[in-house]
C-alpha positions as CSV (number, residue, x, y, z in Angstrom):
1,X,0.0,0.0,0.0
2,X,1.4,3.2,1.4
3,X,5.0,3.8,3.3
4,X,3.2,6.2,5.4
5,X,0.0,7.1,6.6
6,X,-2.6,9.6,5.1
7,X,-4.3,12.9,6.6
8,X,-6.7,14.8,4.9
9,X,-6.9,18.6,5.9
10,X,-8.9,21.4,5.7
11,X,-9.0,24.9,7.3
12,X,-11.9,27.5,6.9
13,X,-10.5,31.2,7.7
14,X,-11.2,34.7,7.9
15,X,-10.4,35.7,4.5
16,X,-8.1,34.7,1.6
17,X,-5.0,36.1,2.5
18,X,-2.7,33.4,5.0
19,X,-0.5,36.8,5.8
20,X,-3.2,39.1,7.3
21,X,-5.9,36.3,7.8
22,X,-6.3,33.7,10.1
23,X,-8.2,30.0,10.7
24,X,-10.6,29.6,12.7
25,X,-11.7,26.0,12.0
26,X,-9.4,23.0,11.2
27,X,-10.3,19.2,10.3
28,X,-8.1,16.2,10.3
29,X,-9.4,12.9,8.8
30,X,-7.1,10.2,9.2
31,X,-7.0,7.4,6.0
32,X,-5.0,3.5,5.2
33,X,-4.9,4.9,1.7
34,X,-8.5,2.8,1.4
35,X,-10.6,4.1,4.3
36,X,-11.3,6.3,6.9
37,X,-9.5,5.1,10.2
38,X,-10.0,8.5,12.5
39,X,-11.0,12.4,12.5
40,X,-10.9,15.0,15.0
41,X,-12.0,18.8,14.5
42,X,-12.0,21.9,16.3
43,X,-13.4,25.7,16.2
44,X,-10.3,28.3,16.8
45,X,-10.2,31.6,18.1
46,X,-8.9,33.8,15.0
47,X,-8.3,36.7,17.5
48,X,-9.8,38.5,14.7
49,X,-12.7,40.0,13.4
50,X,-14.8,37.3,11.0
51,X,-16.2,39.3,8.8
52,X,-20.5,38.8,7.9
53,X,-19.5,37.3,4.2
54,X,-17.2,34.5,5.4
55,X,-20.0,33.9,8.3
56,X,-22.3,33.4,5.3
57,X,-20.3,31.2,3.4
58,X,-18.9,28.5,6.5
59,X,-21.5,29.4,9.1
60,X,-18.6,29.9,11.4
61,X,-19.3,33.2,13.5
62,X,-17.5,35.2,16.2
63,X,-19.9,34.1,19.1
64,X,-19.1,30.6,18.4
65,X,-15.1,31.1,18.5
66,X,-15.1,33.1,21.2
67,X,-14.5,30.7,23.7
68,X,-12.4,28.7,21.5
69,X,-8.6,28.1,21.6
70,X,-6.1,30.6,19.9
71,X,-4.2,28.0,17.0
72,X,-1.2,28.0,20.1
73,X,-3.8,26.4,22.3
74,X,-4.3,23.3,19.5
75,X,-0.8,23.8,17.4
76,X,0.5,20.4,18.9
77,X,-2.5,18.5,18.7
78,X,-2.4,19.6,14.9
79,X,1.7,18.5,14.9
80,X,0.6,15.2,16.3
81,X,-1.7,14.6,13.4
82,X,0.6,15.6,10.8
83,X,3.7,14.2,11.8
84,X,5.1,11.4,9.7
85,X,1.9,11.7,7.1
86,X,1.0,12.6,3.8
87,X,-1.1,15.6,4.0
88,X,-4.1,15.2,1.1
89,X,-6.5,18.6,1.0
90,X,-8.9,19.9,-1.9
91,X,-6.5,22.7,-3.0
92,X,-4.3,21.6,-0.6
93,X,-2.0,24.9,-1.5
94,X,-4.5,26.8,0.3
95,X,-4.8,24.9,3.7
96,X,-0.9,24.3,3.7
97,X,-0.6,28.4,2.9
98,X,-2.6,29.3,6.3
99,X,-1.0,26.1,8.6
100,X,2.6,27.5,7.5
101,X,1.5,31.3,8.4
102,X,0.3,29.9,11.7
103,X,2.8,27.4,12.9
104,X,5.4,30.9,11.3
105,X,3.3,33.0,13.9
106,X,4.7,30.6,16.7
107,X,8.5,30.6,15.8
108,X,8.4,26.7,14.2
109,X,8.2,25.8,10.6
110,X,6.1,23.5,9.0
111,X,7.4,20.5,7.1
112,X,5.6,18.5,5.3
113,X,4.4,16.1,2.0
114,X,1.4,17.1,0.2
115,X,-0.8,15.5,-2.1
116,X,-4.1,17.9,-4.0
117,X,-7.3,16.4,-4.9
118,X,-8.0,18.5,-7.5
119,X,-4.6,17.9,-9.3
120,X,-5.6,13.9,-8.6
121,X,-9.1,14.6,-10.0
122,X,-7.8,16.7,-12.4
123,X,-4.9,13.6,-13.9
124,X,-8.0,10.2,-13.6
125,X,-11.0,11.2,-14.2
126,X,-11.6,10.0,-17.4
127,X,-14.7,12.3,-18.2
128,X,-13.5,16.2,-18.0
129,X,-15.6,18.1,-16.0
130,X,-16.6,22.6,-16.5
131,X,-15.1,22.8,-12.7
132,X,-13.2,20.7,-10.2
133,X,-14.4,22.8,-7.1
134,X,-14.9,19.9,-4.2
135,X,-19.1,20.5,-5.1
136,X,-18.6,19.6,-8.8
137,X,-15.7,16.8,-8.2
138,X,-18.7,15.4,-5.7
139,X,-21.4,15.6,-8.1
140,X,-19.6,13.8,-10.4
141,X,-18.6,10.4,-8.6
142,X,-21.4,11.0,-6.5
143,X,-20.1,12.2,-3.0
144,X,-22.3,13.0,-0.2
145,X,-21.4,17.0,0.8
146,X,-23.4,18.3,3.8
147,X,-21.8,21.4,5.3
148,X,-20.2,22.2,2.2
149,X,-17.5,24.7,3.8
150,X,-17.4,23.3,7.4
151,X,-13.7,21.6,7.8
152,X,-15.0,18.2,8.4
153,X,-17.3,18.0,5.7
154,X,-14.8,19.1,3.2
155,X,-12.1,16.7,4.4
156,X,-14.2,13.9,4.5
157,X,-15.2,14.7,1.3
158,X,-11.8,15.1,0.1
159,X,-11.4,11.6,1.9
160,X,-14.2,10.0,-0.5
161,X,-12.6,11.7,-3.5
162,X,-9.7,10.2,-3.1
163,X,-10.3,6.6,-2.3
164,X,-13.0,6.2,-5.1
165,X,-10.2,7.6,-7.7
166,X,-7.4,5.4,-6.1
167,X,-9.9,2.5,-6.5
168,X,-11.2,3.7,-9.9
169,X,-7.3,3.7,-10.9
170,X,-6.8,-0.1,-10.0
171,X,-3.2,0.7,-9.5
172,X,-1.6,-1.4,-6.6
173,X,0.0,1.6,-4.8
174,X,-0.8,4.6,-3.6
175,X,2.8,5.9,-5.0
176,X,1.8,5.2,-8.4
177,X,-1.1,6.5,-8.2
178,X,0.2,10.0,-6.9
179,X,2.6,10.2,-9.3
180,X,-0.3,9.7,-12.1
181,X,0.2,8.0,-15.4
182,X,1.6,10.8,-17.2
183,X,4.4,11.0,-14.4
184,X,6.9,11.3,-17.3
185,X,6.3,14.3,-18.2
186,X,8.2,16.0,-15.0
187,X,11.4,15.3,-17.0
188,X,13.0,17.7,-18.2
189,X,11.7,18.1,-21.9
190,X,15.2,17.4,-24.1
191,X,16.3,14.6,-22.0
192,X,15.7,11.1,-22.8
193,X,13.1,9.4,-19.7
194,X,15.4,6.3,-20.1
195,X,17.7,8.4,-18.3
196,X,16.4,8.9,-15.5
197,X,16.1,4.8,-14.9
198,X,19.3,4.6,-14.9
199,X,20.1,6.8,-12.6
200,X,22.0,5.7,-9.3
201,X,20.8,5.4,-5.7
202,X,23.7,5.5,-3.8
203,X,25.8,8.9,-2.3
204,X,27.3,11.1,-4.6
205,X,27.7,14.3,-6.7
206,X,25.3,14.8,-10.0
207,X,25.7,17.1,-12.9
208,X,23.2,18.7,-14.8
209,X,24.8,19.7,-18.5
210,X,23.2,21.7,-21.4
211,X,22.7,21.2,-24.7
212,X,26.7,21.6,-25.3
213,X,27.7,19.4,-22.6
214,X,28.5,22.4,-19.8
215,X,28.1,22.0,-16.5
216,X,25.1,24.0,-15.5
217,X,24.3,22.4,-11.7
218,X,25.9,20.4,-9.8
219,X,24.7,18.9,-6.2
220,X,24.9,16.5,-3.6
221,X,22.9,13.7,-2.7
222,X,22.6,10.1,-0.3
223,X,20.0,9.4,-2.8
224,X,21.5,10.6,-6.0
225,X,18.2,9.2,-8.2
226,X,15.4,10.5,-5.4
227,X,17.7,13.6,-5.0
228,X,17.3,14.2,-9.0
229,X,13.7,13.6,-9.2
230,X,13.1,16.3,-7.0
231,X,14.4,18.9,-9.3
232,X,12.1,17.9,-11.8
233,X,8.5,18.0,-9.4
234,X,5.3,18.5,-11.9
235,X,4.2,21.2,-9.9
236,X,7.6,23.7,-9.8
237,X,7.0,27.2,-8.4
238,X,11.0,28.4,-8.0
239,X,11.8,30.2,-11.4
240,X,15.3,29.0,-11.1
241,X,14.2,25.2,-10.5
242,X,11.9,25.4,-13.5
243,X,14.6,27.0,-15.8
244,X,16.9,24.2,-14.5
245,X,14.3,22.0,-16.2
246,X,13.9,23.4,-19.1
247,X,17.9,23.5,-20.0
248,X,18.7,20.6,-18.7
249,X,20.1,18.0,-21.8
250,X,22.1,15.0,-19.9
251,X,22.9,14.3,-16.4
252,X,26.7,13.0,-15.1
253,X,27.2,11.3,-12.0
254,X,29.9,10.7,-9.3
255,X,30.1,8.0,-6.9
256,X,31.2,9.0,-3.4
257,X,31.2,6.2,-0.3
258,X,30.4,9.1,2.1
259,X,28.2,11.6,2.5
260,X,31.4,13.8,4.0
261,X,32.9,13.4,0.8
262,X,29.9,13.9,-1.6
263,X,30.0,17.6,0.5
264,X,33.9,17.8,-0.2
265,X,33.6,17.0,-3.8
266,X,30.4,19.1,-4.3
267,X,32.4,21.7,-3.2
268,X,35.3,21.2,-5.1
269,X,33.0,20.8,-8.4
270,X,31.1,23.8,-8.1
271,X,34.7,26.1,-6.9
272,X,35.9,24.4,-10.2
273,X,33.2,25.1,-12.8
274,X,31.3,27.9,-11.6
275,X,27.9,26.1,-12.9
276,X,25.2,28.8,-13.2
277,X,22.9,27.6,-11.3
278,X,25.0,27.2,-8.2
279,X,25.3,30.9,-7.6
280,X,25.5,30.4,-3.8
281,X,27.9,28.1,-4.1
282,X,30.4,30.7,-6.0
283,X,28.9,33.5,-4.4
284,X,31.8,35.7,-2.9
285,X,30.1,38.2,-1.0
286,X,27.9,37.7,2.2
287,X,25.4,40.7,2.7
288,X,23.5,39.0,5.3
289,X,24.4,37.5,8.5
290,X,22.9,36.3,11.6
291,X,24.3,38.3,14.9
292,X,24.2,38.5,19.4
293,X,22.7,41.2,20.5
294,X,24.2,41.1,24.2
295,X,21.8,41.9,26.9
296,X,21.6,45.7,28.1
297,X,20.2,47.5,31.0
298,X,17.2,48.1,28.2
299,X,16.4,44.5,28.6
300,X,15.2,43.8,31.9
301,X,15.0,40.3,31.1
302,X,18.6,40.4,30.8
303,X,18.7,37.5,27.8
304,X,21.0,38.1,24.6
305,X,19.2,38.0,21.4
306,X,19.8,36.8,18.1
307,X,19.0,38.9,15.0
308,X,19.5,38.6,11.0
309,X,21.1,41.9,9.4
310,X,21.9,43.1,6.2
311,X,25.0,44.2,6.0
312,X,24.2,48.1,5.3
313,X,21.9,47.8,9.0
314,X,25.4,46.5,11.0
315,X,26.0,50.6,11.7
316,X,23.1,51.0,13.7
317,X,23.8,48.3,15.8
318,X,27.7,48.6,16.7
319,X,27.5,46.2,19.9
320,X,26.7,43.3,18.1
321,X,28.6,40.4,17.4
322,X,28.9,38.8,14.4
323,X,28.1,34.8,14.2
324,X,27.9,33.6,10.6
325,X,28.0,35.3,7.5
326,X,25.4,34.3,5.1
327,X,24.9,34.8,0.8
328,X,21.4,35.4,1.0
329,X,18.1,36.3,3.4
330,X,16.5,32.8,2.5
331,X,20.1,31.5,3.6
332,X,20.6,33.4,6.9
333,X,16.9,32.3,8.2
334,X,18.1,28.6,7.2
335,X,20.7,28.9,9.3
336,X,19.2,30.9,12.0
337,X,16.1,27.8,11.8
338,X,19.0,25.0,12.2
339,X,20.3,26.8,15.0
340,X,16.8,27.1,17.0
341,X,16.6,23.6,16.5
342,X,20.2,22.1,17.1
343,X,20.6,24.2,20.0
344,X,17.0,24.5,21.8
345,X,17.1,28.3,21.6
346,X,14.1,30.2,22.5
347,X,11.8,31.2,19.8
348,X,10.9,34.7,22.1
349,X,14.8,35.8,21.7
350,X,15.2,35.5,17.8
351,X,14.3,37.2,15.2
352,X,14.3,37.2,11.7
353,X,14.9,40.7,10.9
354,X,16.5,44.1,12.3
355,X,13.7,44.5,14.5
356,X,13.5,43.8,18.5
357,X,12.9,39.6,19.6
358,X,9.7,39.2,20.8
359,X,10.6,38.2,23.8
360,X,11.9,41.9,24.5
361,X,7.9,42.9,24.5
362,X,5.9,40.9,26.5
363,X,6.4,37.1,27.0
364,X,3.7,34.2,26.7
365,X,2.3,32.8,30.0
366,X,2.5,29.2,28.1
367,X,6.1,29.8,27.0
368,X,7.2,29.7,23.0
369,X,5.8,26.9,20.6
370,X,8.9,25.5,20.7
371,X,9.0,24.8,24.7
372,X,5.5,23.5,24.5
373,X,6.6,20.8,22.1
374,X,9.9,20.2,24.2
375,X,12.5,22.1,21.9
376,X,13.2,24.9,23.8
377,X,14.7,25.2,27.8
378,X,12.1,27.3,28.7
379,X,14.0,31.0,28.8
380,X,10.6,32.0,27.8
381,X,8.9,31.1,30.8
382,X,11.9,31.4,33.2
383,X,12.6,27.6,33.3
384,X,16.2,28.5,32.3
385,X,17.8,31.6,33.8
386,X,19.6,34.3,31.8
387,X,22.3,33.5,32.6
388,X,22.4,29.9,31.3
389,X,20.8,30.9,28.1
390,X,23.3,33.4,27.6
391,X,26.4,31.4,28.1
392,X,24.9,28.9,25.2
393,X,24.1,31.7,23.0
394,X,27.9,32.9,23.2
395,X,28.9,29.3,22.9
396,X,27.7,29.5,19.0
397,X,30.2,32.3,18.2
398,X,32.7,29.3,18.3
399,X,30.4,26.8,16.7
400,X,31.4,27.6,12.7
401,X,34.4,29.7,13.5
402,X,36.3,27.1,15.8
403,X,39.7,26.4,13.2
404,X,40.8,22.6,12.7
405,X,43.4,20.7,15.0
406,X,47.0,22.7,14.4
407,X,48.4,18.9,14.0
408,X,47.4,16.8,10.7
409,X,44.9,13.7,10.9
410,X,43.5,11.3,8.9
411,X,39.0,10.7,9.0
412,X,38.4,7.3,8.7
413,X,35.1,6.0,8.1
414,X,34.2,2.4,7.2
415,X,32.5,1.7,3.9
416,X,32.3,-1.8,4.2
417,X,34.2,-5.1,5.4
418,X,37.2,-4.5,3.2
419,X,36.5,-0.6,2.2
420,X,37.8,2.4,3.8
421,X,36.9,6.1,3.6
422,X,39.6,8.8,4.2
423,X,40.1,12.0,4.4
424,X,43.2,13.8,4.9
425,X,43.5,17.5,7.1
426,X,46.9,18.8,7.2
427,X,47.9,21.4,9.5
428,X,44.3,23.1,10.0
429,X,43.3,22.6,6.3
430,X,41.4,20.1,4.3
431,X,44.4,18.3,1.4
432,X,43.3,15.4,0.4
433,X,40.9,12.3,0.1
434,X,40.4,8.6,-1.0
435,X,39.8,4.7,-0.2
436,X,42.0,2.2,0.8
437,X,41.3,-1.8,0.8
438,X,43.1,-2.1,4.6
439,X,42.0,0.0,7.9
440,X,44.6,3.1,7.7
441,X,45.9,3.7,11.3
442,X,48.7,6.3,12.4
443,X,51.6,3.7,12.2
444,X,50.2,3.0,8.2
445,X,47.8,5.7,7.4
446,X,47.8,4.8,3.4
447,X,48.6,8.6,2.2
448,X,49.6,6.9,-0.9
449,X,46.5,6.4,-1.8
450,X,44.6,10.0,-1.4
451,X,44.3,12.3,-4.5
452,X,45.0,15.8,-3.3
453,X,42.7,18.7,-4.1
454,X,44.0,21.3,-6.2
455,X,42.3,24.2,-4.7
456,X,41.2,23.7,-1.2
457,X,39.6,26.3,0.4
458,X,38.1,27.5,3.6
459,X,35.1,25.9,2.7
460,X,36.2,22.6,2.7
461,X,37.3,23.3,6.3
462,X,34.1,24.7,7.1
463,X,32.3,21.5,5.9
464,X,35.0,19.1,7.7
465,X,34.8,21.4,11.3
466,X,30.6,20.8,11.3
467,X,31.7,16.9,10.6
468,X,33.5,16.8,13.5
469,X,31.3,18.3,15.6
470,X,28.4,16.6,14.6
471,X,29.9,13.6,15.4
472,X,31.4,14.3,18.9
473,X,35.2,13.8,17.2
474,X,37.8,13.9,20.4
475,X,41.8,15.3,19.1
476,X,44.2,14.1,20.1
477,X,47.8,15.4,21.6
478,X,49.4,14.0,18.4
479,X,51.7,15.6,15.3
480,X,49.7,12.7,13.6
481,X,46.7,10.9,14.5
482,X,43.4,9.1,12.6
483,X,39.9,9.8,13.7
484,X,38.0,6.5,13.3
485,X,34.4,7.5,13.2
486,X,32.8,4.1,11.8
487,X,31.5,3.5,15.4
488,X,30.4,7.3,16.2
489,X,28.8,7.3,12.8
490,X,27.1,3.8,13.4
491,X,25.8,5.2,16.6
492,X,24.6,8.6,15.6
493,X,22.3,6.9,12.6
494,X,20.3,4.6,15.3
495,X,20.0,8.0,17.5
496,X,18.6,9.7,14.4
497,X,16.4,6.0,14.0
498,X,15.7,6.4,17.7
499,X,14.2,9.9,17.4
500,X,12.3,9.4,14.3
């Protein structure tokens, strides 16, 4: 059947607009991929006016949410019943639009797969229909729709739409019937499908090339083939991922045993041909960056902050310390998200802009969204003292800048029985990398073996310092030593098993 569960969503709001509106009705309707197994739905406060049209259209008015939770009150029942699922909606751009405004509201952003009926209804139904609203999609395979605009009624409706298609289909799986029978036309248009068949699963670097055979994009992937196939989604909104499509000719790839030195060689690849659409990658300036704002007698709360800048805003704050530099806004809020997360910061002290932390202007009596699903210490709701919170926020001043070991060192991971991975630091920088057939220790560390980069870089470093840390790698007091990491790598995939 299905790898993963199914949840069929639907929100009814104040308006149209997921930036200035809000939801004040959400219904989950749990699916096998052949029936309904669960629902639950609930009324939310917009904190809002509704206006008499949209009370007209859903029935939903302001007496009735008035006693209703705000969407903090019911955000992690809503995580609990979209976690690990595939999220199926009429439209489902619109309900995903408002649930990512919301959960963006709370300082925690919203991950997940989608699926749209009317895109489904729109690829098997084998009569065309004027309209494929959910009330003419009904009509035609003969749904039931009472409460047409209530949240349950619509996601049980979008429910019955998609199980009589699924059925109608007689596919076997619920993949293949996502992906629809003209799947092949996501490829790009002057590239042979056969391609794609063959391309790899393992780790690696791919290259797109154009119609001359130059490099245009390359990447990195564990999956190279699922990795690829991404790139070429039927339903592509990013200009540069649709241009990418459309110029793409032939794809190269580039076995790599591990993912540390897919990154490595990625890196080397795009430094090398400056493909055009890896402008990041070769981007040399950095007019954004994510920056401590130490406490002040201003703050009474006494807690650092940590703010994104542009570069021409750094003057007005002089007192700030730089963390990370960063190519682009989309970039800097990446990192700024990984950092929330990795670290358990405190969604009240960051912000995504110039302007002041929330947490500067009043503070929530139930803490951050993040403490309330158990990623965050609680500085919002004085759980963790100032001066705690503090000390890790100065901690990640060292966390990208911290240089490699002064002595040289060899990583060694273990590919398999007979196969080992190595890369080679020397003296602080990243020189070199390869495989060798016998386990490479300090007394025979198989240098022989490693093709040296021609142009290594500080990015290279960067990637091998997060490695390390990431991996809990101990130096040692040595002019030459190897890191075996084959059991601290074995270990940190069940954790990351473990947590999923």
């Amino acid at each position: 059947m299905f790898d993963a569960p199914i949840v069929f969503v639907d929100v009814e709001t104040t308006g149209l607009d997921p930036v200035r509106e809000r939801i004040t009705e959400i219904a989950m309707v749990y699916s096998d991929g052949q029936k309904i197994i669960g629902e639950e739905a609930f009324l939310v406060n917009p904190q809002c006016h509704i206006p008499t049209s949209i009370t007209s259209l859903t029935g939903i008015s302001n007496e009735m949410v008035k006693n209703a939770p705000p969407f903090s009150g019911v955000a992690k029942q809503i995580v609990a019943g979209l976690k690990d699922r595939l999220v199926v909606g009429h439209n489902v751009r619109f309900d995903q639009g408002f649930l990512s405004a919301e959960f963006s509201r709370l300082g925690f952003p919203l991950r997940i797969n989608t699926a749209c009926t009317v895109r489904l209804s729109k690829t098997h139904l084998k009569e065309k229909i004027p309209s494929y609203s959910l009330g003419k999609v009904c009509a035609h395979l003969g749904v039931e729709l009472k409460n047409a605009h209530r949240a349950l009624a619509d996601a049980r409706a979008s429910a019955e739409i998609f199980h009589i298609l699924f059925k109608n289909s007689q596919l076997q799986k619920v993949e293949e019937f996502l992906q629809g029978p003209n799947s092949r036309l996501r490829f790009p248009p002057n590239m042979k499908d056969t391609l794609i068949e063959t391309l790899p699963t393992h780790t690696g670097v791919y290259y797109f090339k154009d119609e001359n055979g130059k490099i245009i994009y390359v990447g990195k992937a564990k999956n190279i083939k699922d990795r690829v196939l991404s790139h070429f989604s039927a339903d592509l909104h990013d200009l540069k991922e649709r241009r990418l499509k459309e110029k793409t000719f032939s794809i190269d790839t580039f076995h790599c045993p591990t993912e540390l030195m897919a990154l490595l060689k990625e890196q080397s690849e795009i430094k090398k041909h400056k493909p055009f659409f890896n402008r990041v990658g070769i981007r040399d300036k950095h007019p954004w960056s994510l920056n401590l704002f130490p406490h002040s007698k201003n703050n009474p709360m006494a807690f650092n902050e940590i703010r994104i800048l542009n570069e021409k805003d750094l003057a007005e704050f002089p007192n700030t310390i730089k963390i990370l530099n960063c190519a682009s806004l989309s970039s800097a809020r990446a990192q700024l998200e990984t950092l929330k997360t990795e670290h358990r910061l405190c969604a009240n002290w960051i912000s995504f802009s110039k302007k002041a932390a929330a947490g500067t202007k009043t503070l929530n009596s139930r803490g951050c969204f993040g403490y309330q699903v158990d990623q965050c210490l609680g500085a919002c709701v004085a759980k963790e003292s100032a001066d705690s919170y503090n000390a890790r926020c100065e901690q990640l001043l060292s966390y990208f800048e911290d240089p490699l070991p002064a002595q040289s060192f060899l990583i060694v991971e273990k590919v398999t029985t007979s196969v080992w991975a190595m890369v080679y630091v020397e003296k602080a920088s990243f020189r070199a990398m390869g495989i060798s057939k016998r386990k490479p220790t300090a007394q025979h560390p198989c240098l022989d073996l490693l093709n040296y980069e021609s142009q290594p870089s500080r990015d290279h470093d960067k990637i091998i310092r997060q490695f390390l840390k990431k991996n809990h790698a101990k130096v040692k007091d040595e002019d030459f030593f190897t890191l075996d990491l084959s059991q601290s790598v074995a270990e940190q995939l069940a954790l990351n098993l473990d947590l999923c």
